[in-house]
N, C-alpha and C positions, 0 to 999 in steps of 0.2 A: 479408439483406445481408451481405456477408463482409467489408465493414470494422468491427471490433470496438473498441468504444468501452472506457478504462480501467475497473479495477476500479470497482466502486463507483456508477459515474455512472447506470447503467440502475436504482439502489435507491434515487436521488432522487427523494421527491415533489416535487413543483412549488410553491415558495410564492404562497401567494395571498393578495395584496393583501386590505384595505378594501372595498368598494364606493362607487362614486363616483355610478350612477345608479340609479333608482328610477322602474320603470315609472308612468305617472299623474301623476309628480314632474317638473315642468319645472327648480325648483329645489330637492331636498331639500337639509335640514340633514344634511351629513356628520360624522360626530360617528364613524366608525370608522379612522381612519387617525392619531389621534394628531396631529393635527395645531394650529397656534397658530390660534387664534380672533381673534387681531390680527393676523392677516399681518405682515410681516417687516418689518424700520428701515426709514423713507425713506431714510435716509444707504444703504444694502444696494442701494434701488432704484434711485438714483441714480448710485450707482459702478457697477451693471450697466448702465445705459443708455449712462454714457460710454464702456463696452466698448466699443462698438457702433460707434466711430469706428475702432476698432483692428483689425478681425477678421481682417484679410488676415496680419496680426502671430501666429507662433509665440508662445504662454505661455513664461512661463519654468520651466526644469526643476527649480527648486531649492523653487522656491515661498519665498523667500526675507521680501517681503513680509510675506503672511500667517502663515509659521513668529513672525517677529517680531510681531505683533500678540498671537496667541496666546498667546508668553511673556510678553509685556508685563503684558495684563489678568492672566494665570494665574501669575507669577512663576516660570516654569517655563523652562531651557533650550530656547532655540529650535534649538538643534542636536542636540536630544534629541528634538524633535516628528516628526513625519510625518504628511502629509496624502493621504487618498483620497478618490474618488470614495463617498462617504457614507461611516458607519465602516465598513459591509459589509464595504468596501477594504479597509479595513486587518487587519478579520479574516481577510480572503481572504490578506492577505499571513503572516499569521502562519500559519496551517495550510500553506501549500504551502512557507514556511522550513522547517517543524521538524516535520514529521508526512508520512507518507506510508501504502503499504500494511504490515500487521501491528502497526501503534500505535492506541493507542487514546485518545479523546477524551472527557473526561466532560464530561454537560450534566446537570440536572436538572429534575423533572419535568414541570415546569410552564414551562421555560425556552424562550426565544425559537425558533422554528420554524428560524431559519436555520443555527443553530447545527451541528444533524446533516447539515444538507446541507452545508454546508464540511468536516464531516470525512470523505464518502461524496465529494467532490469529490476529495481528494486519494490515495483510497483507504484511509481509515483506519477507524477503526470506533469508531463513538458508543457510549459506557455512559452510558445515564441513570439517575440515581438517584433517588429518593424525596425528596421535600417534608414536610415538616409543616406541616399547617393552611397551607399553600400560599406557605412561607416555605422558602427553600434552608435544608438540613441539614447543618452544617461535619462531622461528624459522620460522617454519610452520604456523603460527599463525599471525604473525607479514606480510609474504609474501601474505597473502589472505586480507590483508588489502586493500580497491579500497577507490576511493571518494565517494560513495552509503555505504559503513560501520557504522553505527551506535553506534554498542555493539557488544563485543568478551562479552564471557559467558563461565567461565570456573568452576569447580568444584575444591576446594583443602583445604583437602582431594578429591581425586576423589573417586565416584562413578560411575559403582561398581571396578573398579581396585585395589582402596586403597591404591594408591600410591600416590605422593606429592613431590610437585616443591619446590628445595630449594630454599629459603628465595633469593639470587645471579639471579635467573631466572625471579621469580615473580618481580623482582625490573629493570630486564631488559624488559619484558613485558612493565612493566607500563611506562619507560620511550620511548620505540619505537612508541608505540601509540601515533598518529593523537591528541592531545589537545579535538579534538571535536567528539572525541572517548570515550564513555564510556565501560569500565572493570567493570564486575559486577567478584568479589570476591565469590562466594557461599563456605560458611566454615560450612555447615551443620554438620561436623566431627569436629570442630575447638577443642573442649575440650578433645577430645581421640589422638591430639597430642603435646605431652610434649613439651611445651616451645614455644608453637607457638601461635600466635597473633591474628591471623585470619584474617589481613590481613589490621590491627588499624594502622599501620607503612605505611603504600601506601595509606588508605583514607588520613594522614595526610599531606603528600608531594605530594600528585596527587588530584587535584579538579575534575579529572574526574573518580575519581574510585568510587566505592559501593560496601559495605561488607555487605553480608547478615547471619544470624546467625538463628536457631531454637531453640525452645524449645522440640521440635519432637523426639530428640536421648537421647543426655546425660540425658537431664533432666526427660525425660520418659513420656511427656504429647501430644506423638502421635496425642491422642482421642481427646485432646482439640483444635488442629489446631491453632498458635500460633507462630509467629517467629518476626523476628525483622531485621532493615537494619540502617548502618553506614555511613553517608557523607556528602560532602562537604554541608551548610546549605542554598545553591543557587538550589540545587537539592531538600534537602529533601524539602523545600518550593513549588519546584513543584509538585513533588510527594503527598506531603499532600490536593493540589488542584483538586486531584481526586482519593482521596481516601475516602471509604464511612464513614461520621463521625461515626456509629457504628458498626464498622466491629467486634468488639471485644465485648465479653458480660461482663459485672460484674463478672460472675463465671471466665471465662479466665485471664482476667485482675488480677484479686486476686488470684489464683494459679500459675501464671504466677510469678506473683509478689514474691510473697513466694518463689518458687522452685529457682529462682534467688540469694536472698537472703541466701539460703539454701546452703551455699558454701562448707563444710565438707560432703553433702551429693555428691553435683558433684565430689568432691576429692576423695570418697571413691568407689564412682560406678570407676572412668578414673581410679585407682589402681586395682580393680577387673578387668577393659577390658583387662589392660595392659598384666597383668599377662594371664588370658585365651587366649588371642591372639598370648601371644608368643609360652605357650602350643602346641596352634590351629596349629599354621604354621609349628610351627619344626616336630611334629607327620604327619600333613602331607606331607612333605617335606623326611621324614624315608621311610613313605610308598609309596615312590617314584610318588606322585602325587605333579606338581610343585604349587607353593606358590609364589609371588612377597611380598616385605615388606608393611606390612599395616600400616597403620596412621588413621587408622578409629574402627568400632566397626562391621566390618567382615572381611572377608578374600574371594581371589578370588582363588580357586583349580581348576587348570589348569589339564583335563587329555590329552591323547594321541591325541583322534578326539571327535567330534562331537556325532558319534555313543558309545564312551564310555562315557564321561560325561551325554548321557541320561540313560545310564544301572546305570552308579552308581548315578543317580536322581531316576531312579525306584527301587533300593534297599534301598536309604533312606527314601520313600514314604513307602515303603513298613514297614519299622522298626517303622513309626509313624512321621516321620520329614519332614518338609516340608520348603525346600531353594529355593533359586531362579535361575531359570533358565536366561543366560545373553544374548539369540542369538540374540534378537533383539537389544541388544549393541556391534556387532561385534564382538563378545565372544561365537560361538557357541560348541566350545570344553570346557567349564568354566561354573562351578558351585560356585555363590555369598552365602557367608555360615554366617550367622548374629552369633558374637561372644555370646555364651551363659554360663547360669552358669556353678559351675563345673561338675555337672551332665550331663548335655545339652553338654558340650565338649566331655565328655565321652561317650556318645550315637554316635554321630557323628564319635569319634575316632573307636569303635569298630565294627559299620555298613562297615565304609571306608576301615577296616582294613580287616574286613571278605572280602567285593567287592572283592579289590584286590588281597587278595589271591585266595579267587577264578578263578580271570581272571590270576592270575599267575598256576596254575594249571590247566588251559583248555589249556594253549600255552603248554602244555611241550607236 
């Protein structure tokens, strides 16, 4: 073909989703997508149905509504927010502001798959760096820093690990970075960890950071694509300069909006993850499959090798459940397990539990 596509785009792998079906499986438990096990507010479901009277009606460009909602609950300048089509968006709008081809993007090891593809998007070049014990290294992170650096890009909560930089870290982070260094914050988990900010404490002291936030987990509006980002109002000005005025519909915007506002209902899903998570870990944690602490809404069950984390993915296929496999994030002994109800815990616990005995009975 002699139309040539930008740099960069031909070195993107293709992300790939969860799995949502399961041959034999009329209805498996989907437990690989991160997704809320209570489905999302009625007040959410609600404000999208009376969309539905509106549709012939252009959204509004400013997203004005929802910007306010968001500062409301979050105490945060609603002329400082910016909302995309999930936070993806908003990453997407950060890498094509301030990165292009011969800059360079750091992610690290273990860090979210989408990440090098936004910077092979705009033609720049992903540096990944090194984890310990599957925790981002400020460290490691800070040292990969060159003059060509643009944007470090970290997840916390991470995904899929589930572990999380304490507050002392991330504040050292932000103050080693280059001034003309943007940290993008992705707190896609920010609500399923108690007492944390998501990262409203470092947009306020650092003019180069961005906090990005979704409505995809806690709030349970996956299927609406939908997130939001936090910062300095020198940035979101640029960012809002090429962002498409109707990236968001009338329906999004008004479920969006609701499910925000719906704060008893976030309260009540982050107490149900709470509890199943701690469940999740310590059961398996007994059945001697290892567990790190989560701060998210799964858990990552670490087995022996490679070759057993895929036996014990094909006995939970096999029971109807379907998790996520993590090899292509440096995880190939590690099975990512989406916190579920108490039922959905319990199918997992007694799948995991059968595996392993059995694999404890084939060694003897």
């Amino acid at each position: 073909m002699s139309i040539t596509p930008q740099p960069g785009i031909m070195d993107i792998a293709l992300y790939v989703s969860g799995e949502s079906t399961l041959t034999g499986h009329a209805a498996p438990l989907k437990l690989s997508s991160n997704e809320n096990p209570l489905g999302c507010s009625p007040a959410a479901q609600a404000a999208f149905a009376a969309a539905a009277r509106d549709l012939n009606r252009y959204p509004s460009t400013d997203h004005a509504g929802l910007r306010g909602a968001i500062g409301q609950v979050n105490g945060l300048d609603p002329d400082r927010i910016i909302c995309g089509a999930g936070s993806d968006e908003v990453l997407q709008f950060v890498v094509h502001a301030f990165a292009g081809p011969g800059d360079e993007i750091i992610t690290t090891e273990h860090g979210f798959s989408m990440y090098p593809i936004l910077a092979r998007m705009v033609g720049a070049t992903p540096v990944t760096v090194r984890e310990v014990a599957r925790r981002i290294d400020v460290d490691a992170i800070l040292a990969a820093v060159t003059d060509r650096t643009r944007i470090v890009f970290i997840a916390n909560p991470a995904n899929p690990t589930g572990t999380m930089l304490a507050e002392s870290e991330l504040l050292r982070l932000a103050r080693g970075l280059p001034p003309d260094v943007i940290l993008v914050h992705d707190g896609a988990y920010t609500e399923f960890a108690e007492g944390f900010d998501g990262g409203v404490s470092l947009v306020e002291q650092f003019p180069n950071v961005v906090m990005t936030r979704t409505f995809s987990k806690i709030h349970g509006l996956g299927g609406l694509r939908i997130g939001w980002g936090y910062a300095a109002r020198e940035i979101i000005e640029v960012l809002n300069r090429i962002r498409q005025p109707f990236n968001l519909s009338s329906a999004q915007l008004a479920a969006a909006e609701a499910a925000m506002r719906d704060t008893a209902f976030v309260a009540d899903c982050a107490a149900a993850n709470a509890a199943m998570r701690q469940r999740l870990r310590a059961s398996l944690i007994q059945l001697g499959i290892g567990c790190d602490e989560s701060h998210a809404n799964f858990v990552l069950a670490r087995f022996g090798s490679a070759e057993q984390a895929d036996a014990a993915d094909a006995a939970l296929r096999d029971a109807g459940i379907l998790v996520r496999k993590v090899g292509g994030y440096g995880l190939p002994d590690a099975l990512r397990i989406t916190v579920g109800d108490a039922a959905g815990v319990t199918r997992v616990l007694e799948t995991l539990g059968a595996f392993m005995a059995d694999r404890e009975e084939a060694g003897r």
